[in-house]
C-alpha positions in Angstrom: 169.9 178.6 21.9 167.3 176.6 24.1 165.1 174.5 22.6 161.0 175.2 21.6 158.0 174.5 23.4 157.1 172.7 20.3 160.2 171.3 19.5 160.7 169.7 22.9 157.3 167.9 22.5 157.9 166.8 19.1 161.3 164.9 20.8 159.3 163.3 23.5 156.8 162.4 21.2 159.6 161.0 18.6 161.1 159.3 21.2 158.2 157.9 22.8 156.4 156.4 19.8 159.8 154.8 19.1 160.5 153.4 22.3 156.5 152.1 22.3 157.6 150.0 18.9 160.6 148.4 20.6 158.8 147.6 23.8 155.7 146.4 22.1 158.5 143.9 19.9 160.1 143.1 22.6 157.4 142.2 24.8 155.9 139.8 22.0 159.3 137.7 21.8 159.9 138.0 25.8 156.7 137.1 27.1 156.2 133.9 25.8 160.3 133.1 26.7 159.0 133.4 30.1 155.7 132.1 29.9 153.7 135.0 30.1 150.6 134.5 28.1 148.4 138.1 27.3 146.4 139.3 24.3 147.6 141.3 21.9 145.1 143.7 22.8 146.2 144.2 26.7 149.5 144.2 25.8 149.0 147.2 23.4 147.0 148.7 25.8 148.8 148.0 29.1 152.1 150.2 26.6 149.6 152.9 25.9 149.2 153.6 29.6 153.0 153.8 30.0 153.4 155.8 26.2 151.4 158.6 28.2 153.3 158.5 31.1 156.4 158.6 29.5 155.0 162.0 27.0 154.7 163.7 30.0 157.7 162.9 32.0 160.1 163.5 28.9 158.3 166.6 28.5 158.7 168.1 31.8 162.1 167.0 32.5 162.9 169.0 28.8 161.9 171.8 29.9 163.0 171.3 33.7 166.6 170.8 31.9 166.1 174.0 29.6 165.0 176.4 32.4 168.4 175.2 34.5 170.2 175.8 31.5 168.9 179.1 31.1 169.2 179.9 34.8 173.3 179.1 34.8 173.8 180.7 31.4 172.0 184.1 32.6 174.2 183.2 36.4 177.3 183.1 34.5 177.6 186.2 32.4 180.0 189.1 34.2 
């Protein structure tokens, strides 16, 4: 059974806005490691532009993945 619309969003989404909370952490402990000095408020900023980027590309490549799954499994029946 393939997976929603919806439900493929929600994932990305899930999985975005976790990932955004470890790369926002881990930014905060690296960056000053390496002597990378930025406000709180670009850095949150700078991960919002990639957050959005990376909703849309899980997105699509969900449903690019579903519809070749679908494709093979309608290929493959005798």
């Amino acid at each position: 059974m393939s997976q929603s619309r919806t439900m493929s969003l929600v994932e990305a989404l899930t999985n975005v806005a976790v990932g955004y909370g470890l790369a926002v952490a881990t930014q905060a402990a690296v960056f000053p490691l390496v002597g990378v000095e930025i406000r709180t408020r670009q850095m949150l900023l700078v991960e919002l532009a990639f957050t959005l980027v990376s909703i849309v590309r899980g997105y699509v490549l969900r449903r690019l993945f579903n519809r070749l799954a679908s494709r093979g499994r309608r290929h493959a029946r005798p």
